[in-house]
PyMOL Python script that loads the backbone (N, CA, C, O; Angstrom):
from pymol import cmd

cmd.read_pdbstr("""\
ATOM      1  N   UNK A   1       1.482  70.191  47.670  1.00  0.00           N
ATOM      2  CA  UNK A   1       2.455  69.113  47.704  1.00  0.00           C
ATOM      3  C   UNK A   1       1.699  67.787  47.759  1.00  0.00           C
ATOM      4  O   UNK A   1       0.901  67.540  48.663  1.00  0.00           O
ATOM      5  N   UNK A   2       1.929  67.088  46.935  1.00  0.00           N
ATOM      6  CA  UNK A   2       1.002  65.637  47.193  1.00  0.00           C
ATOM      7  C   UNK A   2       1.898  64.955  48.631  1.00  0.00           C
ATOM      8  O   UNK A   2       2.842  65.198  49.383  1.00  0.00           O
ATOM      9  N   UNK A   3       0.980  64.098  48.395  1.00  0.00           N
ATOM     10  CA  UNK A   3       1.118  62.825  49.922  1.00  0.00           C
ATOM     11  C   UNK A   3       1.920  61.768  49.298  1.00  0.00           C
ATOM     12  O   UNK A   3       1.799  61.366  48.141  1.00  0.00           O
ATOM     13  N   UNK A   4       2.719  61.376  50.147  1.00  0.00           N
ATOM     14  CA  UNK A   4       3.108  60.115  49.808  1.00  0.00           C
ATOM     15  C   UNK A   4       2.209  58.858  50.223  1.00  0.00           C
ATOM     16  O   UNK A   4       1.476  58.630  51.185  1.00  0.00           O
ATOM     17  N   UNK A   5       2.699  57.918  48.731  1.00  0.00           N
ATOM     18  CA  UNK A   5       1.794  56.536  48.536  1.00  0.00           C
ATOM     19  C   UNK A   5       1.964  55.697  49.971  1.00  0.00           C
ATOM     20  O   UNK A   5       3.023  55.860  50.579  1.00  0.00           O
ATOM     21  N   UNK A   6       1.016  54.860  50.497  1.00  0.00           N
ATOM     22  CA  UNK A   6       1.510  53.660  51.441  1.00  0.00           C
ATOM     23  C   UNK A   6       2.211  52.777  50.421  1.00  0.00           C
ATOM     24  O   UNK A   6       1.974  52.920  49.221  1.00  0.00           O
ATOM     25  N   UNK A   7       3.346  51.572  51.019  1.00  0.00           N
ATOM     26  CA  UNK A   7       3.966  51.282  50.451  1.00  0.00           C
ATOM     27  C   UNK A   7       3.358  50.074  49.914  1.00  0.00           C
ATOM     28  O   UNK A   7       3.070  49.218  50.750  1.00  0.00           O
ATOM     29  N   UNK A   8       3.142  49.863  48.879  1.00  0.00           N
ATOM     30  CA  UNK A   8       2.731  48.432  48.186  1.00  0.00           C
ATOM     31  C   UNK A   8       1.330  49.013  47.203  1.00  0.00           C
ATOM     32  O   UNK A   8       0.853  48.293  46.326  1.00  0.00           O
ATOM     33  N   UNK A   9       0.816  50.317  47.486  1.00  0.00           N
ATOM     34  CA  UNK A   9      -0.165  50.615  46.849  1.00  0.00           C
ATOM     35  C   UNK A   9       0.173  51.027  45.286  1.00  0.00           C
ATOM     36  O   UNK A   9       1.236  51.427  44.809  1.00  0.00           O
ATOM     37  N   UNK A  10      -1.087  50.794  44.663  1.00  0.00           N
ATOM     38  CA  UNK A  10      -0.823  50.828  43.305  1.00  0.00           C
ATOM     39  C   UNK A  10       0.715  50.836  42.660  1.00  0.00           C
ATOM     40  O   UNK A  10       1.335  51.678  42.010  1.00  0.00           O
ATOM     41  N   UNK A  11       1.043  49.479  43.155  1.00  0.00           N
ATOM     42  CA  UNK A  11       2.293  48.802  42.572  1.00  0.00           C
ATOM     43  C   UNK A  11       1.934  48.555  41.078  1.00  0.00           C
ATOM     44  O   UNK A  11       2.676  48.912  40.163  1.00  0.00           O
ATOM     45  N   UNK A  12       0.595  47.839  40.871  1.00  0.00           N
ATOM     46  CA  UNK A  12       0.511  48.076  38.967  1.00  0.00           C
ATOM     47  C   UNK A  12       0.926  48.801  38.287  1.00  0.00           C
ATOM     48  O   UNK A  12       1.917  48.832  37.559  1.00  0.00           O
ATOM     49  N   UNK A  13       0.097  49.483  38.523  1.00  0.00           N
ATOM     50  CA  UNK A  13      -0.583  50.912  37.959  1.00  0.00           C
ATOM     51  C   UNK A  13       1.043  51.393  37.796  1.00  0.00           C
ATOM     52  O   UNK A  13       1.467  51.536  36.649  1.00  0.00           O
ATOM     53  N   UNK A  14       1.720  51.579  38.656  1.00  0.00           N
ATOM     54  CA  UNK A  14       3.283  52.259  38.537  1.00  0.00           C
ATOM     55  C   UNK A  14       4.244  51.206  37.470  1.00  0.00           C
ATOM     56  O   UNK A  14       5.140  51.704  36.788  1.00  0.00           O
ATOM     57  N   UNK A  15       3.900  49.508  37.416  1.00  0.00           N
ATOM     58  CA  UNK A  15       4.733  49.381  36.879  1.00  0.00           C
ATOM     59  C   UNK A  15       4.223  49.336  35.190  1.00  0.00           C
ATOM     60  O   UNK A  15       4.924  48.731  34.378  1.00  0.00           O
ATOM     61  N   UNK A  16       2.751  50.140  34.692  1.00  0.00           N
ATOM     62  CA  UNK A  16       2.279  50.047  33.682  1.00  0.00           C
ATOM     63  C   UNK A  16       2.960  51.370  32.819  1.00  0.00           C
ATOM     64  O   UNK A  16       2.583  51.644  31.679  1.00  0.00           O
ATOM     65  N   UNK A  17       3.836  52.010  33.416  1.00  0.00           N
ATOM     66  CA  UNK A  17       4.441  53.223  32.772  1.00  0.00           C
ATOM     67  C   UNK A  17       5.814  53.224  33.282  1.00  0.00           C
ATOM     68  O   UNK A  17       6.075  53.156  34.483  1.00  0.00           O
ATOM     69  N   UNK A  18       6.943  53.325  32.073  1.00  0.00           N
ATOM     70  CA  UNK A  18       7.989  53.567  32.884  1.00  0.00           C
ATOM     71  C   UNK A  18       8.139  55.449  32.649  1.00  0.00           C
ATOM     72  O   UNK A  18       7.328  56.241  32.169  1.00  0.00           O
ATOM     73  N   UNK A  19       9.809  55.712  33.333  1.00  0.00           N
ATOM     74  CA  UNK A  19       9.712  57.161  33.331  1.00  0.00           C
ATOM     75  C   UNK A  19      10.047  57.307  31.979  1.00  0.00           C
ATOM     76  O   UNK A  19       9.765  58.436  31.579  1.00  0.00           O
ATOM     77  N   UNK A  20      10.595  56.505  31.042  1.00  0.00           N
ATOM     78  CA  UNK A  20      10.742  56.785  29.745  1.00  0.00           C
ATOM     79  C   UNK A  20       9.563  57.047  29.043  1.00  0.00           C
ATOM     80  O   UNK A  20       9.497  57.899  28.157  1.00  0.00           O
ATOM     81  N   UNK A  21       8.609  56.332  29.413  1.00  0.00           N
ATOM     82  CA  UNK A  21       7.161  56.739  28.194  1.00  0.00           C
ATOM     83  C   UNK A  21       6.650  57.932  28.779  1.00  0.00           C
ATOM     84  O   UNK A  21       6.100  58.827  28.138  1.00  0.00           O
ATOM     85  N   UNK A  22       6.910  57.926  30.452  1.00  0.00           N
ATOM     86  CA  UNK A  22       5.683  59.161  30.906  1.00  0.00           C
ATOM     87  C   UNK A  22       6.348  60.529  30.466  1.00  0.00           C
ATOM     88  O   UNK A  22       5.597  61.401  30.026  1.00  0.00           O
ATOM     89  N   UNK A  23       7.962  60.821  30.572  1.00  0.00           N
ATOM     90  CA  UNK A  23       8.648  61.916  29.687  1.00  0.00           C
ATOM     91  C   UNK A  23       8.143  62.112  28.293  1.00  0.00           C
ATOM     92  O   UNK A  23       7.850  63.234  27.881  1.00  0.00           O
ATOM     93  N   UNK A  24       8.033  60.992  27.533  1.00  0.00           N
ATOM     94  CA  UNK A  24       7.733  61.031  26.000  1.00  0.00           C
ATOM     95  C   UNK A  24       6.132  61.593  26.133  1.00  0.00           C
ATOM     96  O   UNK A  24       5.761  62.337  25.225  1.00  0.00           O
ATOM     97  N   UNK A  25       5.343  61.334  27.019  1.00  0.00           N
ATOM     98  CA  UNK A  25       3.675  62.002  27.428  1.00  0.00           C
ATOM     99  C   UNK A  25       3.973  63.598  27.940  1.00  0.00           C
ATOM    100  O   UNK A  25       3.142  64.485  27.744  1.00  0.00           O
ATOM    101  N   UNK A  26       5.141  63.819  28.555  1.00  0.00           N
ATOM    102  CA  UNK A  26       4.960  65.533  29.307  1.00  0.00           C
ATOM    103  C   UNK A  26       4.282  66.580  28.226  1.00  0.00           C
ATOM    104  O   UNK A  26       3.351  67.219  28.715  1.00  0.00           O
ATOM    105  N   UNK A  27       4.579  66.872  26.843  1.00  0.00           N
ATOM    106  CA  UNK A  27       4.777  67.944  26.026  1.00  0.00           C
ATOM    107  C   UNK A  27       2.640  67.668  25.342  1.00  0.00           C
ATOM    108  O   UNK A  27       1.758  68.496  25.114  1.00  0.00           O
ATOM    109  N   UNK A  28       2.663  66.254  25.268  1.00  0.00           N
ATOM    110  CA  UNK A  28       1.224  66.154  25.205  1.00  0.00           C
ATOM    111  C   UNK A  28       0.443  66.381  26.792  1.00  0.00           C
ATOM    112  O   UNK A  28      -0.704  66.700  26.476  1.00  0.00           O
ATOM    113  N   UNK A  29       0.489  66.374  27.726  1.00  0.00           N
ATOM    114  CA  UNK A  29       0.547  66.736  28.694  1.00  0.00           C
ATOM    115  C   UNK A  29       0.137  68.302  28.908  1.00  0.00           C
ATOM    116  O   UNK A  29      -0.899  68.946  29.077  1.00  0.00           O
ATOM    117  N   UNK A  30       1.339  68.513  28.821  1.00  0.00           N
ATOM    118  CA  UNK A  30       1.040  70.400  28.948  1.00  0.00           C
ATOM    119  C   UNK A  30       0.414  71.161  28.008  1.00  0.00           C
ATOM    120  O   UNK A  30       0.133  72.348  28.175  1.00  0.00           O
ATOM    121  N   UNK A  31       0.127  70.377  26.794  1.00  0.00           N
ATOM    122  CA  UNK A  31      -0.607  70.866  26.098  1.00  0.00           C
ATOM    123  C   UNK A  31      -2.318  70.353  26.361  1.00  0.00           C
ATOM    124  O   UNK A  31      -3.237  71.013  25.877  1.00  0.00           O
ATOM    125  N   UNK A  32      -2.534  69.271  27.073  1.00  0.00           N
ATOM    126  CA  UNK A  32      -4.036  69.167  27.266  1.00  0.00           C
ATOM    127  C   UNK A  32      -4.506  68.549  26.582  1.00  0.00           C
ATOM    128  O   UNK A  32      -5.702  68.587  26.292  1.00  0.00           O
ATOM    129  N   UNK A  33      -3.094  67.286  25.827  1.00  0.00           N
ATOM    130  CA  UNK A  33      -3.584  66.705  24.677  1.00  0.00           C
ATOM    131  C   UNK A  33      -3.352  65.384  25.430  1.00  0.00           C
ATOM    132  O   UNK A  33      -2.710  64.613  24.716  1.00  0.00           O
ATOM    133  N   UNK A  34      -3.618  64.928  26.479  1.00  0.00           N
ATOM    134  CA  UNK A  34      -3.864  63.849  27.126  1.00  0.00           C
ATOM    135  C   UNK A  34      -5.343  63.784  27.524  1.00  0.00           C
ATOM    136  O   UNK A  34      -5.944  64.793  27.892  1.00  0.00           O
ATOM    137  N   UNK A  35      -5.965  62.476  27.436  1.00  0.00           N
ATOM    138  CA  UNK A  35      -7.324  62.279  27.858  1.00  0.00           C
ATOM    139  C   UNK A  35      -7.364  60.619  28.268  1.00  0.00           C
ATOM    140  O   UNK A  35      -6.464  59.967  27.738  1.00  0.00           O
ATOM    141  N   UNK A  36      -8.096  60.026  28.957  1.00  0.00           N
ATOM    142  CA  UNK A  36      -8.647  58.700  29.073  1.00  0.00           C
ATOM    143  C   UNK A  36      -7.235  58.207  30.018  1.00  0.00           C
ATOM    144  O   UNK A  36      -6.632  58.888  30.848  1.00  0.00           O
ATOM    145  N   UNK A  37      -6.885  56.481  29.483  1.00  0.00           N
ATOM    146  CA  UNK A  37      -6.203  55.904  30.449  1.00  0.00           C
ATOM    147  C   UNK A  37      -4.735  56.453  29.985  1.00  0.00           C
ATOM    148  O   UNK A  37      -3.906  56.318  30.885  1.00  0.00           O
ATOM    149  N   UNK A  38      -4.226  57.035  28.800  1.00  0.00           N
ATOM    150  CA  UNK A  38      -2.691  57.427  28.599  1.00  0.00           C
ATOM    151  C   UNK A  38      -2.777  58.822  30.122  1.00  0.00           C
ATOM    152  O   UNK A  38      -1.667  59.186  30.512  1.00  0.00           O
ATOM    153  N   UNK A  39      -3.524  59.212  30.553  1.00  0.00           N
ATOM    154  CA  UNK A  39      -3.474  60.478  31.243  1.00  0.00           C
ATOM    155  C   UNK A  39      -3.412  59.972  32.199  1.00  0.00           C
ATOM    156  O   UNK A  39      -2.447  60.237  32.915  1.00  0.00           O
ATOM    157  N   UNK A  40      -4.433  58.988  32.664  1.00  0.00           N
ATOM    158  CA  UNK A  40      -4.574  58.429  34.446  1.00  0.00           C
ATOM    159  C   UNK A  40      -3.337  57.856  33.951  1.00  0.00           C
ATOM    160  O   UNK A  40      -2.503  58.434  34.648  1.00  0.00           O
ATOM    161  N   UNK A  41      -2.750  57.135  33.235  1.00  0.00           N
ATOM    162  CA  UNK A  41      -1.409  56.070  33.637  1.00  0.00           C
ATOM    163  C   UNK A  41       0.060  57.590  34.209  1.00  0.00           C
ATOM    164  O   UNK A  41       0.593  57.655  35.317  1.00  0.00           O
ATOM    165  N   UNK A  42       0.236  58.263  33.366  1.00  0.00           N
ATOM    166  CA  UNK A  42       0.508  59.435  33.465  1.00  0.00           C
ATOM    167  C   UNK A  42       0.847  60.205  35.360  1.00  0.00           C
ATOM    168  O   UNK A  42       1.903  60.456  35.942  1.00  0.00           O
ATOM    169  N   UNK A  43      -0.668  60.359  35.797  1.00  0.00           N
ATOM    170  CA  UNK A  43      -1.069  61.238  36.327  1.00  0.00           C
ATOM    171  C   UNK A  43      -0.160  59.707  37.828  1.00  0.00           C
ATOM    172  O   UNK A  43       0.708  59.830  38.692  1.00  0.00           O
ATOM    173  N   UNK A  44      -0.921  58.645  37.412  1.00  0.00           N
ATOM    174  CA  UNK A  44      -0.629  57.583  38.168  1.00  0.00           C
ATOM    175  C   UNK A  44       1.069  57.485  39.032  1.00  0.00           C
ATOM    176  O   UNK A  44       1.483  57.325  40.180  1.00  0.00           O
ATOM    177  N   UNK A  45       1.583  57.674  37.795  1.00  0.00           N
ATOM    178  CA  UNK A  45       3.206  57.219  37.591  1.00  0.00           C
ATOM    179  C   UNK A  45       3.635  58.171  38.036  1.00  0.00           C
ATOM    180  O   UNK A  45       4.833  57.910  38.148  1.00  0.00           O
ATOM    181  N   UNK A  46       3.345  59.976  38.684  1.00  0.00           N
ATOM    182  CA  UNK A  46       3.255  61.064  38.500  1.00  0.00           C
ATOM    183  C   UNK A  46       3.204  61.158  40.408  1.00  0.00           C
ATOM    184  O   UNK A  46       3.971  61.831  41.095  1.00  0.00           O
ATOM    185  N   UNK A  47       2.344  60.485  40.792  1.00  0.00           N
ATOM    186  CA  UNK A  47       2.085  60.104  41.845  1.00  0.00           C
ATOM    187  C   UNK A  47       3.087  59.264  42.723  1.00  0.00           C
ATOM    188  O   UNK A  47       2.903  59.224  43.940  1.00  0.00           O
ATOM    189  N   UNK A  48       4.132  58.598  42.153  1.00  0.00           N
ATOM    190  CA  UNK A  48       4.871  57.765  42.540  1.00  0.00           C
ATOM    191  C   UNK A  48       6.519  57.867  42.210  1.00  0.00           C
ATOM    192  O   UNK A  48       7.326  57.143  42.793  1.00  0.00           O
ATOM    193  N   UNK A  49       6.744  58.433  41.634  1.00  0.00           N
ATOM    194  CA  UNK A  49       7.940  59.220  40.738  1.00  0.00           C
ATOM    195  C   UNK A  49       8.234  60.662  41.055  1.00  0.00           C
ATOM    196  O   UNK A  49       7.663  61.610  40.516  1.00  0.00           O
ATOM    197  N   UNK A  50       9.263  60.758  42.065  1.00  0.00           N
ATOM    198  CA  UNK A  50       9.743  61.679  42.333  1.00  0.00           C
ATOM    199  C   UNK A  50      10.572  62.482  41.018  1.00  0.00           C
ATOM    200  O   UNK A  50      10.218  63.596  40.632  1.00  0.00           O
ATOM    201  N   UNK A  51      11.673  61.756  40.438  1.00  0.00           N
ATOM    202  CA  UNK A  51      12.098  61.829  39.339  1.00  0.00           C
ATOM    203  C   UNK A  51      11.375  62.695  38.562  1.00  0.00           C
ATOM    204  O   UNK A  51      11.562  63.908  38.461  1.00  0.00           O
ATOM    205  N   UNK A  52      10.272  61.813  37.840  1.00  0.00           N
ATOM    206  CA  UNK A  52       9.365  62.411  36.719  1.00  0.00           C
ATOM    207  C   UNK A  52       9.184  63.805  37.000  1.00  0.00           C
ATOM    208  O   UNK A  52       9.464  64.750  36.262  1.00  0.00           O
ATOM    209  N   UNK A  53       8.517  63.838  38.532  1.00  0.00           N
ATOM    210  CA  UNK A  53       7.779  64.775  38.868  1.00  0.00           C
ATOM    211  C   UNK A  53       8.776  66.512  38.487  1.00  0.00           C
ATOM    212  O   UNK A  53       8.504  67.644  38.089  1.00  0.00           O
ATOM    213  N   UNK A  54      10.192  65.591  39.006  1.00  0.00           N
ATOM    214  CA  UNK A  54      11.263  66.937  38.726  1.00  0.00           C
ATOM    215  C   UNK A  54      11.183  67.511  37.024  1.00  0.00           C
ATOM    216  O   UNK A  54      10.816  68.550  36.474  1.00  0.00           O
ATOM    217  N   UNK A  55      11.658  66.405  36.656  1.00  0.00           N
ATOM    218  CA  UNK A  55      11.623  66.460  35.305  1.00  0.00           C
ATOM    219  C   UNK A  55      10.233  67.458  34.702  1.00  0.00           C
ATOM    220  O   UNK A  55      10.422  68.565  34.200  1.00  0.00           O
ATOM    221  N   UNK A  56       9.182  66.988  34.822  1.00  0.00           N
ATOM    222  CA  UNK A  56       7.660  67.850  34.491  1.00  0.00           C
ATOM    223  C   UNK A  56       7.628  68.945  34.484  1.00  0.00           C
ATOM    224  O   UNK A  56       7.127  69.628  33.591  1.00  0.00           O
ATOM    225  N   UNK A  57       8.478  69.587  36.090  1.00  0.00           N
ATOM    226  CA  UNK A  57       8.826  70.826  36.068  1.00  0.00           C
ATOM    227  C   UNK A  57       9.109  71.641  35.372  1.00  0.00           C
ATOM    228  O   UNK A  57       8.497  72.615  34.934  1.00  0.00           O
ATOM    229  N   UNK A  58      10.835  70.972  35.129  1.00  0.00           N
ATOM    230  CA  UNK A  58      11.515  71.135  34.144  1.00  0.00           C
ATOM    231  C   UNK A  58      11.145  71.443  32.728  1.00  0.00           C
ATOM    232  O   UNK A  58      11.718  72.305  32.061  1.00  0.00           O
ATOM    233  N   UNK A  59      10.078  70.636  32.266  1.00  0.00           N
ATOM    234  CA  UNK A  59       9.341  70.784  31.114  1.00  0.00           C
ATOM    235  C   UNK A  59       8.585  71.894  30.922  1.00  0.00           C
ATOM    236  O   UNK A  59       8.675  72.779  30.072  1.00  0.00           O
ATOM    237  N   UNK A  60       7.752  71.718  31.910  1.00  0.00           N
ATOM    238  CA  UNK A  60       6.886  73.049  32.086  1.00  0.00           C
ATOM    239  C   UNK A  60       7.413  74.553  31.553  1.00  0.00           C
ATOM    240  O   UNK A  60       6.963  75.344  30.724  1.00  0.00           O
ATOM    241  N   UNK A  61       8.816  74.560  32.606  1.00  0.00           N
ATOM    242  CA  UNK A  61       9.384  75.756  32.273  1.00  0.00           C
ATOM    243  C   UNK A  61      10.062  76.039  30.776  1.00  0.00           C
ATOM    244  O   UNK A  61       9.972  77.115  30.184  1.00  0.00           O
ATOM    245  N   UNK A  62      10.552  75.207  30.428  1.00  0.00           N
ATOM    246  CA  UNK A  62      11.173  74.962  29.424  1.00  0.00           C
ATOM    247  C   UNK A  62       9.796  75.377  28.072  1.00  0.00           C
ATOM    248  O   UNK A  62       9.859  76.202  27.160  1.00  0.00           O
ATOM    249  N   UNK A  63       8.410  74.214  28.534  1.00  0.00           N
ATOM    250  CA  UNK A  63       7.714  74.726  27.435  1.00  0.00           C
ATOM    251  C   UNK A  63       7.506  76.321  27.563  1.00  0.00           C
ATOM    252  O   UNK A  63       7.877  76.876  26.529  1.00  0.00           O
ATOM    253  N   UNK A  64       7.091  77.082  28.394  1.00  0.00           N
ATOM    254  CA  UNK A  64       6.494  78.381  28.138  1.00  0.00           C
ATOM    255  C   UNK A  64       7.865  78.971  28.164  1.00  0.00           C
ATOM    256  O   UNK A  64       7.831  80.196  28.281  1.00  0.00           O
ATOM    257  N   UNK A  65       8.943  78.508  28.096  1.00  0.00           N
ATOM    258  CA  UNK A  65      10.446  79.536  27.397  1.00  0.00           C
ATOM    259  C   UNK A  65      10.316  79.499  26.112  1.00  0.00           C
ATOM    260  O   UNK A  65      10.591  80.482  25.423  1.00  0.00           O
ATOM    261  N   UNK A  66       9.907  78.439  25.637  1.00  0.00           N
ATOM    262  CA  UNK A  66       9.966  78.612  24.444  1.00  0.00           C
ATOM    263  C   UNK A  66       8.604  78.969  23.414  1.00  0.00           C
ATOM    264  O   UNK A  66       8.679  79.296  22.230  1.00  0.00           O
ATOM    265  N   UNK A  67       7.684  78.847  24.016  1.00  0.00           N
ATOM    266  CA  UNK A  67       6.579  79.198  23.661  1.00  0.00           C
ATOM    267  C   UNK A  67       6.572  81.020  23.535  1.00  0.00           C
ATOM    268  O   UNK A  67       6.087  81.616  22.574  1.00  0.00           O
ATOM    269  N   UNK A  68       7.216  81.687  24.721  1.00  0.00           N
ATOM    270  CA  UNK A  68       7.024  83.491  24.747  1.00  0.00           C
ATOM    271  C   UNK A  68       8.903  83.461  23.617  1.00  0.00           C
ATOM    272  O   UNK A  68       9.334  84.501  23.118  1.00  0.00           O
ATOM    273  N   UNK A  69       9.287  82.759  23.546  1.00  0.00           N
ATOM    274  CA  UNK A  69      10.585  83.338  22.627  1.00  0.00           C
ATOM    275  C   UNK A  69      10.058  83.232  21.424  1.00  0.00           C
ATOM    276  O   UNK A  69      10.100  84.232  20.706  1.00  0.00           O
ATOM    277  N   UNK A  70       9.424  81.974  20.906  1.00  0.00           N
ATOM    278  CA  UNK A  70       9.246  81.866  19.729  1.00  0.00           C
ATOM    279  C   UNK A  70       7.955  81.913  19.151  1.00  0.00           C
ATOM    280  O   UNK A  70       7.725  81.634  17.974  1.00  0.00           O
ATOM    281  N   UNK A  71       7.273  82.203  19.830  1.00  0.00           N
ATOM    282  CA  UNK A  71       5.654  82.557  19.634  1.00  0.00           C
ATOM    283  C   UNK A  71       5.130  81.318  18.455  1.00  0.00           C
ATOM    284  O   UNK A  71       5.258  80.138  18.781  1.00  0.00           O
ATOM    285  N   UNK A  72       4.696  81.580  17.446  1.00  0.00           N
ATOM    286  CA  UNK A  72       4.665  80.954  16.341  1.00  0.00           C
ATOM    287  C   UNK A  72       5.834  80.223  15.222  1.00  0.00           C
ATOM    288  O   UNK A  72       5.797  79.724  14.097  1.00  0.00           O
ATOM    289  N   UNK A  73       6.597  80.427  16.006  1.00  0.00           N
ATOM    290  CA  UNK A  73       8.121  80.201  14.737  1.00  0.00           C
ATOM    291  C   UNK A  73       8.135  78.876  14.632  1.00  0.00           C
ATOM    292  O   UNK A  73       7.736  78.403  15.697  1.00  0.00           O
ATOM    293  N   UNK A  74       8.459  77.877  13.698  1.00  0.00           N
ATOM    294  CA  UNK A  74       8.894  76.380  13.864  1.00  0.00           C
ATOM    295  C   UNK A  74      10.264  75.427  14.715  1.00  0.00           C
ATOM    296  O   UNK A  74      11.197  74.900  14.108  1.00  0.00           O
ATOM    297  N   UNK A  75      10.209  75.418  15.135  1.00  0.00           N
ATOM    298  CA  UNK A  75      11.221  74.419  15.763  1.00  0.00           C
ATOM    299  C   UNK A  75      12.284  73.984  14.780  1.00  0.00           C
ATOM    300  O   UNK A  75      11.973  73.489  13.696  1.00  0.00           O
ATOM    301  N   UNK A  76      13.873  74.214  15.255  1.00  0.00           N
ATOM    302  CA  UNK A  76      14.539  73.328  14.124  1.00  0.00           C
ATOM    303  C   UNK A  76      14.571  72.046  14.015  1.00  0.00           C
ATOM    304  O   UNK A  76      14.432  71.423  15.068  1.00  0.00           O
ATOM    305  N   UNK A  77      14.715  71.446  13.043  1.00  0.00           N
ATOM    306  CA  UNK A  77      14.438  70.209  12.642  1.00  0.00           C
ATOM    307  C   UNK A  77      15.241  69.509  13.866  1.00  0.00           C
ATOM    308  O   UNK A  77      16.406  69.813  14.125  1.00  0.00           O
ATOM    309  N   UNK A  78      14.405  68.416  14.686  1.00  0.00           N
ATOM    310  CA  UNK A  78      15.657  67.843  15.436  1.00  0.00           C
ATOM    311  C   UNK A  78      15.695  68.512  16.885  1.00  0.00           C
ATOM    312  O   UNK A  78      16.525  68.176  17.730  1.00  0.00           O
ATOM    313  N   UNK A  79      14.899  69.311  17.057  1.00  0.00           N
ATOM    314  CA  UNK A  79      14.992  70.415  18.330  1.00  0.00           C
ATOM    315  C   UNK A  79      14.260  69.428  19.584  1.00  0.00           C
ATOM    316  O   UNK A  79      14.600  69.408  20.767  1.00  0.00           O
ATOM    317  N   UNK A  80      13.134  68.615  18.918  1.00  0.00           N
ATOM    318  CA  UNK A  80      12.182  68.125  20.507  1.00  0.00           C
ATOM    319  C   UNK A  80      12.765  66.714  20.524  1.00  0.00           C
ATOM    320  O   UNK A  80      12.676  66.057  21.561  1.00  0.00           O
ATOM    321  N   UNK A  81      13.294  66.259  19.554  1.00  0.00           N
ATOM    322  CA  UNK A  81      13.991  64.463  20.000  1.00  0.00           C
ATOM    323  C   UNK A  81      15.099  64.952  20.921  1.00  0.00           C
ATOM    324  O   UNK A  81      15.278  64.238  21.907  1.00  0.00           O
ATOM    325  N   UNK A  82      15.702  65.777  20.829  1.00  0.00           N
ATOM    326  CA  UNK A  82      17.352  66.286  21.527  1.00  0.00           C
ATOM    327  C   UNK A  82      16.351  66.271  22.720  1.00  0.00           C
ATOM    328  O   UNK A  82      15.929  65.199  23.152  1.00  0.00           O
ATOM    329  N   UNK A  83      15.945  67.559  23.292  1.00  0.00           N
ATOM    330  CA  UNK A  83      15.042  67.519  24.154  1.00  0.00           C
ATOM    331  C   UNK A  83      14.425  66.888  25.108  1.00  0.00           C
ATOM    332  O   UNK A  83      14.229  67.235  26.273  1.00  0.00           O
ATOM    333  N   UNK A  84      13.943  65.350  24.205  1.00  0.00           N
ATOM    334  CA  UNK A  84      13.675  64.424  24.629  1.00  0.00           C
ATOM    335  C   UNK A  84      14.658  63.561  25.066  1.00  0.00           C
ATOM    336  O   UNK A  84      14.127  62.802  25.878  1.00  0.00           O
ATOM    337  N   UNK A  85      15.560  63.358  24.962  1.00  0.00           N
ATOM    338  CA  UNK A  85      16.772  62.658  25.294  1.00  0.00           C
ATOM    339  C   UNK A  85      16.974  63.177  26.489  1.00  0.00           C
ATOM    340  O   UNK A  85      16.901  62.514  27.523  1.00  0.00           O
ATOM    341  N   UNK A  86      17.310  64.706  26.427  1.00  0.00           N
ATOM    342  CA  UNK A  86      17.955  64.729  27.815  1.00  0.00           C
ATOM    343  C   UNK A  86      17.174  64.520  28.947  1.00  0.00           C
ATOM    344  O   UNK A  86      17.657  64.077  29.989  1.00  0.00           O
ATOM    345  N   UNK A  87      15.728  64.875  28.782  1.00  0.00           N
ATOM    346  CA  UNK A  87      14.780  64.752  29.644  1.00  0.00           C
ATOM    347  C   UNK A  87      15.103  63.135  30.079  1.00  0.00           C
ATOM    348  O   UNK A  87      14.710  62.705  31.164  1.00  0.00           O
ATOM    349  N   UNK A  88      15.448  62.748  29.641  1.00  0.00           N
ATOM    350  CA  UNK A  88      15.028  61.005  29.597  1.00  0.00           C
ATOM    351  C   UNK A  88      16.361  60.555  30.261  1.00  0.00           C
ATOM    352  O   UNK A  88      16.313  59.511  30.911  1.00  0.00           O
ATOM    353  N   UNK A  89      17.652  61.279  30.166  1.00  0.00           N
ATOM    354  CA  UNK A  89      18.838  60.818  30.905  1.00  0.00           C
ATOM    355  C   UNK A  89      18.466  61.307  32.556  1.00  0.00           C
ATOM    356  O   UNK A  89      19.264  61.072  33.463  1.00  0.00           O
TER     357      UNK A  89
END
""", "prot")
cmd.dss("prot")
cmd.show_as("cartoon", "prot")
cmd.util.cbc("prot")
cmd.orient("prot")
């Protein structure tokens, strides 16, 4: 379980990502296709965002559901923007 931040700490750093971009980062994310400052901003916002943090979860599970259903198959056209939306409401 992480720690919670003292209050006023890395106030930047949190307001350099909102939860809209760091959702649009999860799927590069779980794939390991994050590196450098898109990851620390990420990992940052991740740290401070209860929200997100649910959401990530959420993703997580969601990716390896669909990863063991569909192994190799393509996505329908339109399948990860939907996706992305709801994550984002």
């Amino acid at each position: 379980m992480r720690e919670t931040p003292w209050i006023g700490e890395d106030i930047e750093a949190m307001k350099s990502l909102t939860c809209e971009e760091a959702v649009r980062e999860f799927f590069a994310y779980l794939d390991r296709a994050l590196a450098g400052e898109p990851l620390e901003a990420l990992q940052q916002h991740l740290d401070q965002c209860l929200d997100c943090c649910d959401r990530l979860q959420f993703s997580r599970k969601l990716d390896v559901f669909v990863k063991e259903r569909l192994e190799e198959a393509p996505l329908p056209e339109g399948f990860e923007e939907r996706i992305r939306r709801a994550l984002g409401d």
